[in-house]
C-alpha positions as CSV (number, residue, x, y, z in Angstrom):
1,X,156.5,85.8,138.1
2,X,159.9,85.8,140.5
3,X,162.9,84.0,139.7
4,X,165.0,83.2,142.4
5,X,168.5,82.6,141.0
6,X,170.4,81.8,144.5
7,X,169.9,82.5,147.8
8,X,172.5,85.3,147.6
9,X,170.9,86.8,145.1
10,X,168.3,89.5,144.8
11,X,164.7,87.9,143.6
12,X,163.9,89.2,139.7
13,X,160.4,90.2,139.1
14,X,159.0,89.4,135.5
15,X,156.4,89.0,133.3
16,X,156.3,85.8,131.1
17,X,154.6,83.5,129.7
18,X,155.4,79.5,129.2
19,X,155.9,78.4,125.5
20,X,157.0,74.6,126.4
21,X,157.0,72.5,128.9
22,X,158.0,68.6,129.6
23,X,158.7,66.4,132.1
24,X,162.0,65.0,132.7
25,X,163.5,62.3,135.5
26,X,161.0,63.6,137.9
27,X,162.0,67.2,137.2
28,X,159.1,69.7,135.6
29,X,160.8,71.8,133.2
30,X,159.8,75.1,131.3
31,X,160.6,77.2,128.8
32,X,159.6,81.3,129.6
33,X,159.1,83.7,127.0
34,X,159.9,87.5,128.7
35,X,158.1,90.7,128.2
36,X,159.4,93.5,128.7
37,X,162.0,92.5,130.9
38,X,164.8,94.6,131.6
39,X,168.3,94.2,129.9
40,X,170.0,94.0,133.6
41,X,167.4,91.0,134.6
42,X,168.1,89.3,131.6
43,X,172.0,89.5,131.3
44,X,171.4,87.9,135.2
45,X,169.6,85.7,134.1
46,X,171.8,84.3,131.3
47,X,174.9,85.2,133.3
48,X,173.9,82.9,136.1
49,X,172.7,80.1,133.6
50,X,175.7,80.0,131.9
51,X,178.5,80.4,135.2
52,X,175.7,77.7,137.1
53,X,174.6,75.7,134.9
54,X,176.0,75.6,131.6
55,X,176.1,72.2,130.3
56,X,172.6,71.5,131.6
57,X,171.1,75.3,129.9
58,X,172.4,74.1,126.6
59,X,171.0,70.7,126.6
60,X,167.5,72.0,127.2
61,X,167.7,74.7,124.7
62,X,168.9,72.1,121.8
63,X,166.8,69.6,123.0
64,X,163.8,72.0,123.0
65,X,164.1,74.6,119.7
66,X,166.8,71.9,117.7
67,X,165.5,68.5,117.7
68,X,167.2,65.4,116.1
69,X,165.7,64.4,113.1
């Protein structure tokens, strides 16, 4: 697959595979799970997420892998 990250930014080439996916106020989002993706790609990745993105990466992660009970 290729994530594009921003226009200023270099596409990143990966392999993955989805493990959950929902729909969301019109939005289709995914979870990926990465093989053997390289520890520069990732650290993009993540570091992008987090400086982009923040509020709205951690929502989807607790809302995916830590649901209410």
């Amino acid at each position: 697959m290729t994530i594009y990250l921003a226009d200023d930014i270099e596409p990143i080439e990966a392999i993955g595979r989805p493990i959950w996916n929902a729909v969301k106020e019109n939005q289709n989002l995914s979870g990926v799970r990465f093989d053997r993706i390289s520890s520069s790609a990732r650290d993009l990745i993540f570091q992008f997420a987090f400086v982009h993105k923040k509020e709205d990466l951690m929502r989807q992660y607790n809302d995916a892998w830590c649901p209410e009970e």
